[in-house]
DRENMIVEX-779561 format. One line per 2 residues: number of its first residue (from 0); their letters; for each residue x, y, z of C-alpha. Coordinates in Angstrom, 3 decimals. Example, Ala and Ser with C-alpha at 12.3 -4.5 7.8 and 13.67 -1.06 7.14 Angstrom:
REM residues 2
0> as> 12.300,-4.500,7.800 | 13.670,-1.060,7.140
//
This chain:
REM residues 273
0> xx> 5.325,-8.361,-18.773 | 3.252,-10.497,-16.406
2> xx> 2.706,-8.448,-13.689 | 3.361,-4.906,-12.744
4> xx> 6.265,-3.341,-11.669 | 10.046,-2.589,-13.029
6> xx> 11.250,-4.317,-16.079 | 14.443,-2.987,-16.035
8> xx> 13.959,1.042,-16.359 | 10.864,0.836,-16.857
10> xx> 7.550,0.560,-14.623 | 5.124,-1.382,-15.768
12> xx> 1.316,-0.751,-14.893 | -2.088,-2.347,-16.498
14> xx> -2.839,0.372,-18.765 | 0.571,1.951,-19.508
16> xx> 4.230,1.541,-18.841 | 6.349,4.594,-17.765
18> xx> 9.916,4.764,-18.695 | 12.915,7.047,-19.659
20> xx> 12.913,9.095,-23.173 | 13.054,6.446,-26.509
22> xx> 12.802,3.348,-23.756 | 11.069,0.083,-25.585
24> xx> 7.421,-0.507,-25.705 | 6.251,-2.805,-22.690
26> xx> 2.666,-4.117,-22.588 | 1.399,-5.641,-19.447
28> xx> 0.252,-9.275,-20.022 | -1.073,-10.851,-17.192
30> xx> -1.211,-14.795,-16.829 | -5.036,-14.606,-16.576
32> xx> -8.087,-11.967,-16.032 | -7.267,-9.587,-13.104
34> xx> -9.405,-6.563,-12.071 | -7.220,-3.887,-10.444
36> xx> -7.584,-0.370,-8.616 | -4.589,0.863,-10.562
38> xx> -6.754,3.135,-12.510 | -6.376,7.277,-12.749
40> xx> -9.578,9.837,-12.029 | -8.795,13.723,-11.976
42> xx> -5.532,15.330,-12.505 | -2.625,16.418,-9.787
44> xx> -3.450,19.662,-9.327 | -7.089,18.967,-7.901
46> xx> -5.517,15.902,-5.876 | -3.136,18.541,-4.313
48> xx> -5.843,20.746,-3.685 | -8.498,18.512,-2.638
50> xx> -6.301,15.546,-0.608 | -2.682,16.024,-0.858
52> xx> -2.769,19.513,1.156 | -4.437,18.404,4.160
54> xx> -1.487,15.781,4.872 | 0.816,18.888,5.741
56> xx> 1.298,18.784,9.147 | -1.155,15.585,10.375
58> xx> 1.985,12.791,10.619 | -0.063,9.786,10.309
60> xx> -1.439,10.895,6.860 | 1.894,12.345,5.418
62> xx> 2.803,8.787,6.729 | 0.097,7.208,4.841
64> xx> 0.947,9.326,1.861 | 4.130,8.559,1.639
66> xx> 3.773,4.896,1.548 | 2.127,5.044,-1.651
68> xx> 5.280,6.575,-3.243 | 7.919,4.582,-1.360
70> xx> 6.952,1.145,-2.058 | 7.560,1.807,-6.027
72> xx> 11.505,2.250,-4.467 | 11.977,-0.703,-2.551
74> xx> 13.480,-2.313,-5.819 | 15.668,-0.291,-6.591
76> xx> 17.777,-0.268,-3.742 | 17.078,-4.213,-2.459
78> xx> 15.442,-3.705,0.668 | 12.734,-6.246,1.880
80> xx> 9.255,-6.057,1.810 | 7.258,-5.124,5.166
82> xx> 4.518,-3.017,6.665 | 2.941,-0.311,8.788
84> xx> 0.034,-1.091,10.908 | -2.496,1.531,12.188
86> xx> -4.403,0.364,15.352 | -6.682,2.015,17.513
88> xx> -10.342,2.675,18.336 | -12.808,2.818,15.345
90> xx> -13.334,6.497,15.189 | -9.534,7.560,15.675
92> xx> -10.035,7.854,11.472 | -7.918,4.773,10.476
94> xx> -9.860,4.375,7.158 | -9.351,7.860,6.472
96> xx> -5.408,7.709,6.497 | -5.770,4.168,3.908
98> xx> -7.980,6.220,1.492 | -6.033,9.359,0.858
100> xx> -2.755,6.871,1.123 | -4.281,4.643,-1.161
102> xx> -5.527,6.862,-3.673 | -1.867,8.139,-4.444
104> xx> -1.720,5.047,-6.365 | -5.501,4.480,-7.706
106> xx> -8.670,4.131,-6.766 | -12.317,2.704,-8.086
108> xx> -13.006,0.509,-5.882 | -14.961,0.793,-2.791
110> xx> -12.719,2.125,-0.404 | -10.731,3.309,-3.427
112> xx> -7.258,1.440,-3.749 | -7.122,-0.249,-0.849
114> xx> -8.429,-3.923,-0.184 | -9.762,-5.460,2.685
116> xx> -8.199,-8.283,4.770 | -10.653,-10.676,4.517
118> xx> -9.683,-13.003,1.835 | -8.080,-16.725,1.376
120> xx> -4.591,-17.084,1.464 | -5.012,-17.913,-2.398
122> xx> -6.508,-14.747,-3.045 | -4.392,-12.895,-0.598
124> xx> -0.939,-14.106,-2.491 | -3.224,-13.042,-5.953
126> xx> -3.673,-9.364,-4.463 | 0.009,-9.296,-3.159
128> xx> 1.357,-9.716,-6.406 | -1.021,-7.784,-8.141
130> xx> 1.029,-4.735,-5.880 | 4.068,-5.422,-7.261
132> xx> 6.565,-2.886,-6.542 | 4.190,-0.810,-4.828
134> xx> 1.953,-0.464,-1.642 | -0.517,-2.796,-0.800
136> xx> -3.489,-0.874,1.626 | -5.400,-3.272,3.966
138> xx> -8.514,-2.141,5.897 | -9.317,-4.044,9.386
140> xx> -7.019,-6.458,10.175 | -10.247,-8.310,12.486
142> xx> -11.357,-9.876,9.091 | -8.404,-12.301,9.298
144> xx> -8.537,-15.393,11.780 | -6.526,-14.608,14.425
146> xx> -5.331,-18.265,14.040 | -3.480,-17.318,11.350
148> xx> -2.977,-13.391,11.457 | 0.633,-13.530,12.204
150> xx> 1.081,-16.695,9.085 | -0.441,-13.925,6.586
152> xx> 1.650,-10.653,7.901 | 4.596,-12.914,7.608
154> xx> 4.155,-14.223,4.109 | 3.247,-10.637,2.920
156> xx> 6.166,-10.003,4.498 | 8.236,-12.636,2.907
158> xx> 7.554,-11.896,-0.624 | 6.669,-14.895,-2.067
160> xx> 3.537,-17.458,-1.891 | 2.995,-21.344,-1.100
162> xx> 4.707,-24.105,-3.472 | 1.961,-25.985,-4.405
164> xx> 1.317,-28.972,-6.974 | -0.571,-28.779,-10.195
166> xx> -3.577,-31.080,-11.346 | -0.174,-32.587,-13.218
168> xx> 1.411,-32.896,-10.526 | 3.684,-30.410,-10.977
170> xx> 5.742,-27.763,-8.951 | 3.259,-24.367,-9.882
172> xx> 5.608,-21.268,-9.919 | 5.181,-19.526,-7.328
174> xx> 3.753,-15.953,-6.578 | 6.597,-13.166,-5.862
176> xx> 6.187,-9.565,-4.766 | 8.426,-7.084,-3.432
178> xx> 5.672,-4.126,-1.721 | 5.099,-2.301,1.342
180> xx> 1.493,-2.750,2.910 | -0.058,-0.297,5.257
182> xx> -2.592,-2.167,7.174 | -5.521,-1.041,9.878
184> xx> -7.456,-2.704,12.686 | -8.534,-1.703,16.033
186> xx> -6.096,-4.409,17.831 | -2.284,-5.288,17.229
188> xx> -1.207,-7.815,15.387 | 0.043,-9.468,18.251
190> xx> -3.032,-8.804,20.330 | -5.524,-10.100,17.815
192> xx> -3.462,-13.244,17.529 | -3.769,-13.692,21.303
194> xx> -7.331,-13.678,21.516 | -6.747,-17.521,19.794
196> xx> -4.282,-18.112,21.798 | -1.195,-17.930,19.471
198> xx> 1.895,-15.737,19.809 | 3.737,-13.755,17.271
200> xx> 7.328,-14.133,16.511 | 9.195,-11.005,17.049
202> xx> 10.382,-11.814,13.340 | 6.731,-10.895,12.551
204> xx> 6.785,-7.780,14.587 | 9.504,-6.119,13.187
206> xx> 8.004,-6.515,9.503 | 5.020,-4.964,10.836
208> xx> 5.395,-2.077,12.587 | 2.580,-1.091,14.567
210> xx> 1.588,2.655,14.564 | -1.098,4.249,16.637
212> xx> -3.780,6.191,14.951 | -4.223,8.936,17.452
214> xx> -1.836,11.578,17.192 | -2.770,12.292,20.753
216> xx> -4.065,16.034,19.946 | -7.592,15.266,21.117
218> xx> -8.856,14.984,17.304 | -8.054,11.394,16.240
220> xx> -5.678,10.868,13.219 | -5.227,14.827,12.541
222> xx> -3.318,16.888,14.521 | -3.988,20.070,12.231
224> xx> -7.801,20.408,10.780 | -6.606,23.078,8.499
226> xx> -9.336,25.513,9.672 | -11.950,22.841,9.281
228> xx> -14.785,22.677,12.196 | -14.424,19.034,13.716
230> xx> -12.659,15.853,12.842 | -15.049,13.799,11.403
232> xx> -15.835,16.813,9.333 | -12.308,16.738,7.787
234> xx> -12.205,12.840,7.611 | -15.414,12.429,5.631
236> xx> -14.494,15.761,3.415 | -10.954,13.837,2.521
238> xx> -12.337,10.860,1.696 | -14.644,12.100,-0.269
240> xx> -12.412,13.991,-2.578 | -10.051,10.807,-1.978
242> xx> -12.212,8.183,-3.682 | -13.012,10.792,-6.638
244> xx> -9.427,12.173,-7.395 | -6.857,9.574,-7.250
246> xx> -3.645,7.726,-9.157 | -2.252,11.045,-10.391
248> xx> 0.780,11.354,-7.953 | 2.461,7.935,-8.665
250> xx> 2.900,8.307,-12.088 | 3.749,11.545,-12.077
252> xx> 6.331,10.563,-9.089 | 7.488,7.552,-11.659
254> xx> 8.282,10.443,-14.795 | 10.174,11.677,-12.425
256> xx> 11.853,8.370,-11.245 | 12.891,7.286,-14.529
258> xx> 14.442,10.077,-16.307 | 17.348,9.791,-13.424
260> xx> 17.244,6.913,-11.726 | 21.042,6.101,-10.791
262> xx> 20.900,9.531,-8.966 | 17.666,8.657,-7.025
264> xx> 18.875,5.388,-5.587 | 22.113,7.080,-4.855
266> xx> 19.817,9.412,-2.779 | 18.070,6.664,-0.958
268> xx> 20.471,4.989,0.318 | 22.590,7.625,1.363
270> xx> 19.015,8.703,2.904 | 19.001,5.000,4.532
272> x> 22.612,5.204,5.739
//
């Protein structure tokens, strides 16, 4: 498998694949050298504990949260790739909600599984498919030209990359992803494209939905600090534990995924309807 994500009933990732009792063996075999954030550090019960907990009852993290398990589904009931975009001041706690979402999946990296925007479109297309049938988190959307910020939310958004030529003049296969991305910056999409003077589509809009940070409770992001003294208090507490306990509650979401799948996607669409 080149890539990660479903191979029939089975999920692929770089160091395992997860499928249904006596399934074949998969082995992921990418096209070239890739380093990843897929990677596992802890086990559940100290993610619930030390992240998972403090979602209950702040909306914009069980938001966050959630993301991390729901792009794995997208494939399995044909819906479209798209996105969620936090925007607000820089100490609403943005970062905060794309570290505890992020480290659902994995973490290792810097700001554990998430990315940053700033990038090529090369490398960008790279990283999309690299998220495969899951969620793709992007911190501050400002690192992108605002020339072409609503060009790179749309071809996220589209699910495929560029046809370009070889050194043989060839067609090169393109890149293809199906993957939700949760994205953060302190301006709109369509108001950091403004500030060069372009306008965004309303085809762009509506495949990146714009959410604001503050839930409007005077504390930022959270609306409950679980008994915790301030905000920033909680934020730097979660990501903490966030960046040192993490990629636990996908795979044990996927276990569950496999061994009764038909009944699952029965369930999200009649969820969707």
């Amino acid at each position: 498998m080149p890539r990660v994500g479903w191979y029939g009933d089975i999920f692929v990732l770089p160091d395992c694949a997860i499928g249904p009792e006596g399934c074949e063996e998969v082995l992921y075999q990418p096209p070239h050298d890739a380093s990843h954030h897929w990677k596992v550090r802890g086990t559940l019960e100290e993610w619930l504990v030390q992240v998972g907990r403090f979602c209950s009852g702040n909306s914009r993290l069980l938001l966050a949260a959630s993301c991390g398990f729901a792009g794995t589904i997208l494939g399995l009931v044909e819906a479209e790739s798209g996105g969620l975009h936090f925007y607000g001041d820089t100490s609403t706690g943005k970062t905060t909600a794309l570290v505890v979402g992020g480290s659902v999946c994995g973490g290792g990296g810097k700001i554990g599984f998430a990315q940053t925007w700033r990038t090529t479109i090369n490398g960008l297309e790279a990283t999309a498919e690299a998220h495969n049938d899951g969620t793709l988190f992007l911190d501050e959307l400002a690192q992108v030209d605002p020339r072409e910020a609503a060009d790179t939310a749309y071809l996220l958004a589209n699910g495929q990359g560029k046809a370009r030529m070889t050194r043989s003049i060839g067609a090169r296969k393109k890149l293809q992803w199906t993957e939700l991305f949760v994205s953060t910056g302190e301006l709109t999409l369509a108001e950091h494209a403004s500030s060069a003077g372009k306008k965004v589509k309303g085809g762009v809009e509506v495949r990146l939905i714009n959410i604001e940070a503050d839930a409007g409770q005077g504390l930022g992001l959270f609306e409950d600090l679980h008994g915790i003294a301030a905000p920033e208090q909680l934020a730097n507490q979660l990501k903490a534990a966030a960046l040192r306990c993490y990629g636990t509650p996908l795979r044990a979401f996927l276990r569950r995924l496999v061994q009764d799948r038909a009944a699952i996607e029965r369930r999200v669409r009649e969820l969707r309807a």
